[in-house]
C-alpha positions as YAML, in Angstrom:
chain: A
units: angstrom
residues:
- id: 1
  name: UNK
  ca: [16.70, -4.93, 3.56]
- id: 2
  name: UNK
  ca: [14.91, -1.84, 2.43]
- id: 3
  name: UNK
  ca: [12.66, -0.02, 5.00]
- id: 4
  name: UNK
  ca: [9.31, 0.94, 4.96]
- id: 5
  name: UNK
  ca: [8.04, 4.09, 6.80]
- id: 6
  name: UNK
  ca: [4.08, 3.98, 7.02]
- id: 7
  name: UNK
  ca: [3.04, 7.80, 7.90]
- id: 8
  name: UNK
  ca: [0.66, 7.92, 11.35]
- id: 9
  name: UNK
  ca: [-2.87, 6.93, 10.08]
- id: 10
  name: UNK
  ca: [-5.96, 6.90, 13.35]
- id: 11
  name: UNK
  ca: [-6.71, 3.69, 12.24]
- id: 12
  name: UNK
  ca: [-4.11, 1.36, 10.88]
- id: 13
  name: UNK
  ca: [-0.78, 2.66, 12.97]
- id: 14
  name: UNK
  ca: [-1.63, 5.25, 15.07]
- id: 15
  name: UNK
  ca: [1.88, 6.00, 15.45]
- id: 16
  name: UNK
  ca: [3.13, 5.09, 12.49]
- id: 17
  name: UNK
  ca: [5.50, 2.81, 12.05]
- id: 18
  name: UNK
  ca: [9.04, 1.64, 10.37]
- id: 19
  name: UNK
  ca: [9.29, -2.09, 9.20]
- id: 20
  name: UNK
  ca: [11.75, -3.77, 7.40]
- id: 21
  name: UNK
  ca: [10.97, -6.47, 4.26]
- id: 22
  name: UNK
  ca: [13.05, -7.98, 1.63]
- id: 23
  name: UNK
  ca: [13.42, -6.31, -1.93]
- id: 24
  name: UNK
  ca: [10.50, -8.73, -3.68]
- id: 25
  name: UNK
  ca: [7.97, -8.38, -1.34]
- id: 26
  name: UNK
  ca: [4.88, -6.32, -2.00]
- id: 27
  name: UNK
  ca: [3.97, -3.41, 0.44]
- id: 28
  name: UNK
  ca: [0.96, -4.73, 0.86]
- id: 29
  name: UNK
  ca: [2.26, -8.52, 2.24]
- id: 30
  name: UNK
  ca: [4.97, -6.60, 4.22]
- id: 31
  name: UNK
  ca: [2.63, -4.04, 6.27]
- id: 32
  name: UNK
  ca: [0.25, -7.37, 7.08]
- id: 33
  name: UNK
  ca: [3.09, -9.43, 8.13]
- id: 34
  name: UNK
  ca: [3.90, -6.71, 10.61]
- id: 35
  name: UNK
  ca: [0.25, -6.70, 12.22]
- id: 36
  name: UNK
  ca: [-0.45, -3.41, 10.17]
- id: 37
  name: UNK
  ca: [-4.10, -4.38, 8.97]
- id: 38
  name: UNK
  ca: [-4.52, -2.27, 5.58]
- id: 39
  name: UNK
  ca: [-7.64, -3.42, 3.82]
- id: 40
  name: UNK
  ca: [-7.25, -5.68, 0.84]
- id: 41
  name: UNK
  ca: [-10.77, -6.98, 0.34]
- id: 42
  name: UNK
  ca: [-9.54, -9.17, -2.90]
- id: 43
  name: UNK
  ca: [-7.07, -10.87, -1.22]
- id: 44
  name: UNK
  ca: [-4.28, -9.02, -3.05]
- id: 45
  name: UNK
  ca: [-5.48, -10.14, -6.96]
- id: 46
  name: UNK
  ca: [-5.55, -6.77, -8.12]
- id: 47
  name: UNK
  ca: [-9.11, -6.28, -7.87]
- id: 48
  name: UNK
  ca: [-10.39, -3.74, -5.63]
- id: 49
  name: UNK
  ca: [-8.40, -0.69, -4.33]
- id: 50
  name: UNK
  ca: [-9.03, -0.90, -0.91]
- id: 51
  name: UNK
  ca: [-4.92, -1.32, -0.06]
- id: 52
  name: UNK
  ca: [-4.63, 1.96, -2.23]
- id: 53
  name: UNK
  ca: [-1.48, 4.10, -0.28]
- id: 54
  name: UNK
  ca: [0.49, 7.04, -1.89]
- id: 55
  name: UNK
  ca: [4.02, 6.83, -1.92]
- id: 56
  name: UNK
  ca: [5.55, 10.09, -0.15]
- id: 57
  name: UNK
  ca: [9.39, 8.59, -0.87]
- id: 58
  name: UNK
  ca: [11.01, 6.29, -3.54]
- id: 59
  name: UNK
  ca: [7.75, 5.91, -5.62]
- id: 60
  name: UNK
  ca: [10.31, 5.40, -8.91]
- id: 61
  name: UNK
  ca: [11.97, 2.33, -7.04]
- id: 62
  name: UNK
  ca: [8.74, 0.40, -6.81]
- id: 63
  name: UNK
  ca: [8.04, -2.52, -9.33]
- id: 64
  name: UNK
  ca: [6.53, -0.89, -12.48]
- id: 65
  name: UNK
  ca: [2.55, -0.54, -12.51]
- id: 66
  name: UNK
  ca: [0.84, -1.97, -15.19]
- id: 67
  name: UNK
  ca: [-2.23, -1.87, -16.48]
- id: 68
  name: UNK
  ca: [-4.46, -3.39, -14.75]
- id: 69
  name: UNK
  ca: [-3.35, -1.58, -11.51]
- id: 70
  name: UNK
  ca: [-3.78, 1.74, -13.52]
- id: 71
  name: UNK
  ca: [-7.12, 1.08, -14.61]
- id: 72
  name: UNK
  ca: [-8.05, 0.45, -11.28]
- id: 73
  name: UNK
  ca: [-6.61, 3.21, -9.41]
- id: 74
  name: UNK
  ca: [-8.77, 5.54, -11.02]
- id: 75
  name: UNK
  ca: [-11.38, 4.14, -8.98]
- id: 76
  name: UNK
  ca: [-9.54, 4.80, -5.41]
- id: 77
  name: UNK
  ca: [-10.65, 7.51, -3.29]
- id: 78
  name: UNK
  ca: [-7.80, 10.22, -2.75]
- id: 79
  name: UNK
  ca: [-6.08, 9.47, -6.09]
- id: 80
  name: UNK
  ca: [-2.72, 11.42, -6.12]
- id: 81
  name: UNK
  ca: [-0.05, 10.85, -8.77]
- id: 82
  name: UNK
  ca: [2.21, 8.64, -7.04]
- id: 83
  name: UNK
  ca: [-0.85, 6.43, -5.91]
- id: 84
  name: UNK
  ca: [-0.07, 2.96, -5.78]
- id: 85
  name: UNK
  ca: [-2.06, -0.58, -5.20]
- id: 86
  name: UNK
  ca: [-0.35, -1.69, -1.85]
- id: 87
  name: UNK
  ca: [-0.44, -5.26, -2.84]
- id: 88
  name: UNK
  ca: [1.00, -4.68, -7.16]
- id: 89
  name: UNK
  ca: [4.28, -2.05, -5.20]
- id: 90
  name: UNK
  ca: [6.81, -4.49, -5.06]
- id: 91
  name: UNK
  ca: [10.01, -3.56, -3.09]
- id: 92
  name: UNK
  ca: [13.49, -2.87, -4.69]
- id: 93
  name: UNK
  ca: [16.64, -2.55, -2.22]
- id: 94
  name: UNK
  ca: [15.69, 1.17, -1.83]
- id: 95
  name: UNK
  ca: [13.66, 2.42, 1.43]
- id: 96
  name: UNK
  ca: [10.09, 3.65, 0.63]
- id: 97
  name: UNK
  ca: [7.83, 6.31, 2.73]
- id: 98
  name: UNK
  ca: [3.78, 5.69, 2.31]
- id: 99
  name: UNK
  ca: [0.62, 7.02, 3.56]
- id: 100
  name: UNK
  ca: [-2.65, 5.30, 3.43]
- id: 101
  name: UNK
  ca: [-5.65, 7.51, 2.83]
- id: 102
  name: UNK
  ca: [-7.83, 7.93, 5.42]
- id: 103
  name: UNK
  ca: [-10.61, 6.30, 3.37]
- id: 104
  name: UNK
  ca: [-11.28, 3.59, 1.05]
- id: 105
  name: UNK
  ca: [-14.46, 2.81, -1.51]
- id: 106
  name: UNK
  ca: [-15.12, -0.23, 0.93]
- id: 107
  name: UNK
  ca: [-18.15, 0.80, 2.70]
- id: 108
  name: UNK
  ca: [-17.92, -3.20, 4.62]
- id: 109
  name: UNK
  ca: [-14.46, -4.02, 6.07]
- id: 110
  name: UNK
  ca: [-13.94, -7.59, 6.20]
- id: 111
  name: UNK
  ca: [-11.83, -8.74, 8.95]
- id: 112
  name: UNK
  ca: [-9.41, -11.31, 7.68]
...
């Protein structure tokens, strides 16, 4: 099972952290599933960007964007070229490295 490395961030892991999810899965459903509590104010439907992350390592194994998801991401705050929508990145069998910015254009969280 590929691994996921999520870079320290004062909010979501302090410490960061290193989970493990099978090739399929989107980062977005793997980081909740492991009580890591990124935003996703649409419910993952590839409608907002508040589970926006940027993909430090193995951005070119990820699912390919389309779209939708880059129409969107010009919207996210901290746009970098290897920006992703959390909940669109699905896994391969390679390990990935993220960060998630420290903000998001949600000025409400929702606690879900």
């Amino acid at each position: 099972m590929p691994i996921i490395r999520i870079l320290p961030h004062p909010e979501y892991c302090p410490q960061g952290a290193e989970i493990e999810a099978p090739a399929g899965t989107s980062l977005c459903e793997a980081m909740l599933e492991h009580d890591i509590e990124i935003e996703h104010a649409c419910e993952m439907s590839c409608a907002c960007t508040t589970c926006h992350v940027v993909v430090r390592e193995g951005f070119a194994s990820l699912g390919e964007m389309d779209e939708s998801e880059e129409d969107l991401l010009d919207r996210a705050w901290g746009l970098e070229p290897t920006s992703r929508l959390s909940c669109q990145a699905i896994l391969s069998n390679q390990d990935v490295t993220v960060e998630i910015p420290k903000y998001s254009i949600n000025h409400a969280k929702e606690k879900h």
